[in-house]
C-alpha positions in Angstrom: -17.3 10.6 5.3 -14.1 10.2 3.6 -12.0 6.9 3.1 -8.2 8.2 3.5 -5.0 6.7 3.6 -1.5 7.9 3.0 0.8 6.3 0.7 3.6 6.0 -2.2 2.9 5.3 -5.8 5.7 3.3 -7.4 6.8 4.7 -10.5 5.6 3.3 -14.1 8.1 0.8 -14.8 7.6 -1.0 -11.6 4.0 -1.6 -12.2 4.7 -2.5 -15.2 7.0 -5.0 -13.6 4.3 -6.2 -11.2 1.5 -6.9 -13.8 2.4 -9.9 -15.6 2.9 -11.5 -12.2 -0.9 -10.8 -11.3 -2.7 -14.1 -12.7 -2.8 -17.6 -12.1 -4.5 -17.5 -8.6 -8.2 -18.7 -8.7 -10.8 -16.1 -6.8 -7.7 -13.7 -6.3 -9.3 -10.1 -7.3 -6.1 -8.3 -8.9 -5.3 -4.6 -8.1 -5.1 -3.0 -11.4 -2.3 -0.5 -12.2 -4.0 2.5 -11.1 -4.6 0.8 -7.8 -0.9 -0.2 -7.0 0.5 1.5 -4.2 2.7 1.3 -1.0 0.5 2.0 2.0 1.9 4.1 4.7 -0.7 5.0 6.8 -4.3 3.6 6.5 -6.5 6.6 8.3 -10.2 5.1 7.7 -13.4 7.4 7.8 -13.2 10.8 8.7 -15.1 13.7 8.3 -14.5 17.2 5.9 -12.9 19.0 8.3 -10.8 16.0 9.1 -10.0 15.5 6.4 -9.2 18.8 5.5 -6.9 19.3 8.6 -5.0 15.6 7.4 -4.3 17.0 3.9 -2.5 20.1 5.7 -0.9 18.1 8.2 0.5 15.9 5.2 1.7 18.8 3.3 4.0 19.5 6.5 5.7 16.0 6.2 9.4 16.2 5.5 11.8 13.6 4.1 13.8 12.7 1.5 13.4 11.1 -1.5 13.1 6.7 -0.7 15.2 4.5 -2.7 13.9 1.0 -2.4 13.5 -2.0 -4.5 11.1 -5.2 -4.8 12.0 -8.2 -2.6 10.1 -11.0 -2.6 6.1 -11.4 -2.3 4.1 -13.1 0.6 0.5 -13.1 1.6 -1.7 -12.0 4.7 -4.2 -14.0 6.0 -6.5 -14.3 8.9 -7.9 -17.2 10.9 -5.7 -19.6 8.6 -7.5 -18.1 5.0 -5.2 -15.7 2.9 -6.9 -12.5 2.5 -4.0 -9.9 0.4 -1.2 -11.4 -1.8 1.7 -8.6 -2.0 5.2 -7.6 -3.2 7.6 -6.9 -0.7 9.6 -3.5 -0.9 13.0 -2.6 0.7 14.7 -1.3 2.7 12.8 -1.2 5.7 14.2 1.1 7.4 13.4 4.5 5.5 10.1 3.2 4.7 9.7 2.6 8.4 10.9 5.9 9.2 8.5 7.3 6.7 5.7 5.8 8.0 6.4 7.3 11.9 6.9 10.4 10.6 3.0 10.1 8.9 1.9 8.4 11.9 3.2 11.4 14.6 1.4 14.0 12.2 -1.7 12.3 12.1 -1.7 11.8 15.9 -1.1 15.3 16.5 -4.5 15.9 14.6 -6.3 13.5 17.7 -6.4 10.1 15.5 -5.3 7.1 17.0 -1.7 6.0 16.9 -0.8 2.8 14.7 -0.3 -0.3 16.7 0.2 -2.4 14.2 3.8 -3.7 12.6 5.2 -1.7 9.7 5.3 -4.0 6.9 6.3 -1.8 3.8 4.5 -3.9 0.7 2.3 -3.4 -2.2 -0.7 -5.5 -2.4 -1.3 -7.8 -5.6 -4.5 -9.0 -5.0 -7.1 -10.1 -2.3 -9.7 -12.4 -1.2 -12.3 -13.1 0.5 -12.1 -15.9 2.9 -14.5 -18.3 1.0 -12.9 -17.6 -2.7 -8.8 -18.4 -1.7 -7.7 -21.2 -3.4 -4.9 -21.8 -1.2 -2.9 -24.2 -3.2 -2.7 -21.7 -6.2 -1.7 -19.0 -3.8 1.2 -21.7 -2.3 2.1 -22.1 -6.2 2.3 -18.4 -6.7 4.3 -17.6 -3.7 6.6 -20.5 -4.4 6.9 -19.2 -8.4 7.5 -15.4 -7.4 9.7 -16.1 -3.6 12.9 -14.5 -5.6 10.7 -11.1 -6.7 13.5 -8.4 -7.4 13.7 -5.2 -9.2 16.2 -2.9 -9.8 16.6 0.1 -7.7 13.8 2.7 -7.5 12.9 6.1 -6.4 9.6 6.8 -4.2 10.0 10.5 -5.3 6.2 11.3 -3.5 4.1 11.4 -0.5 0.4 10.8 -1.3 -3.1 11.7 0.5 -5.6 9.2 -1.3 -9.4 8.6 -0.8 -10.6 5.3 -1.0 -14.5 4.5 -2.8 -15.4 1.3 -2.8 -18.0 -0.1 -5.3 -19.1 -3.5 -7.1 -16.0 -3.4 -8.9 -13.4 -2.7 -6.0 -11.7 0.2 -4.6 -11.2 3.7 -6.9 -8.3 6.1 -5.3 -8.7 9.3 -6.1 -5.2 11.6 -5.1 -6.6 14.2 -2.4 -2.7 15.3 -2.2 0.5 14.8 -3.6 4.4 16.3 -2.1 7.4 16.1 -3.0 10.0 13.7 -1.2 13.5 15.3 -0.9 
């Protein structure tokens, strides 16, 4: 089985940007630069074939290139225990658009639409429930609320596998295609 999801990489100097931001949080488990991403489409477990026929369908996805920028950071959380810190990214709209396009293609294959609300962000860190120290994530959210960066270009569309292991997720690029 293969662990897929489609998404953007932000270019070097934004995760050079988020880094120094990613500490001061007990039990928070940090993403680490290669791990940095914008999620567009989380697929789950599929088999070789497909995944095979996702990585063509992806390779059919047309848009242009995404201009967005940082803006702001918040957290997810379930049952009242924060499980993902992230960074938001805007504007929403051509991320959302993005993300229906990704969504349509991968329906057309026979998976399962999306139901969920498009949040476009990039994940920090996470938790599990029993390791959130929720006042250092209230400290960090209030220290970081004002998150900005300058303009920046999303310049590909990614296919990525997911491993997990002791250590956390690896994502290894299945795919990679130009925006614009």
């Amino acid at each position: 089985m293969h662990r897929l999801f489609v998404g953007l990489r932000p270019p070097p100097p934004i995760r050079a940007q988020l880094r120094p931001l990613m500490a001061g949080v007990a039990g928070a488990r940090w993403q680490d630069d290669e791990q940095l991403h914008l999620t567009l489409r989380y697929i789950g477990d599929v088999d070789g074939r497909m995944a095979d026929d996702v990585l063509l369908a992806m390779a059919g996805v047309r848009a242009s290139t995404i201009t967005a920028a940082l803006h702001g950071v918040g957290r997810f959380s379930q049952k009242g225990r924060t499980n993902a810190l992230w960074a938001g990214v805007a504007p929403h709209d051509a991320l959302a658009a993005l993300h229906r396009k990704v969504d349509h293609a991968l329906v057309r294959l026979g998976l399962a639409a999306e139901h969920r609300a498009y949040l476009p962000h990039i994940t920090l860190a996470r938790f599990t429930p029993s390791t959130a120290a929720e006042g250092d994530i209230d400290a960090f959210l209030a220290r970081h609320t004002a998150l900005t960066s300058a303009p920046f270009a999303f310049a590909h569309l990614m296919l990525f596998e997911s491993h997990l292991g002791r250590a956390g997720a690896h994502y290894a690029a299945l795919g990679r295609w130009p925006l614009g």
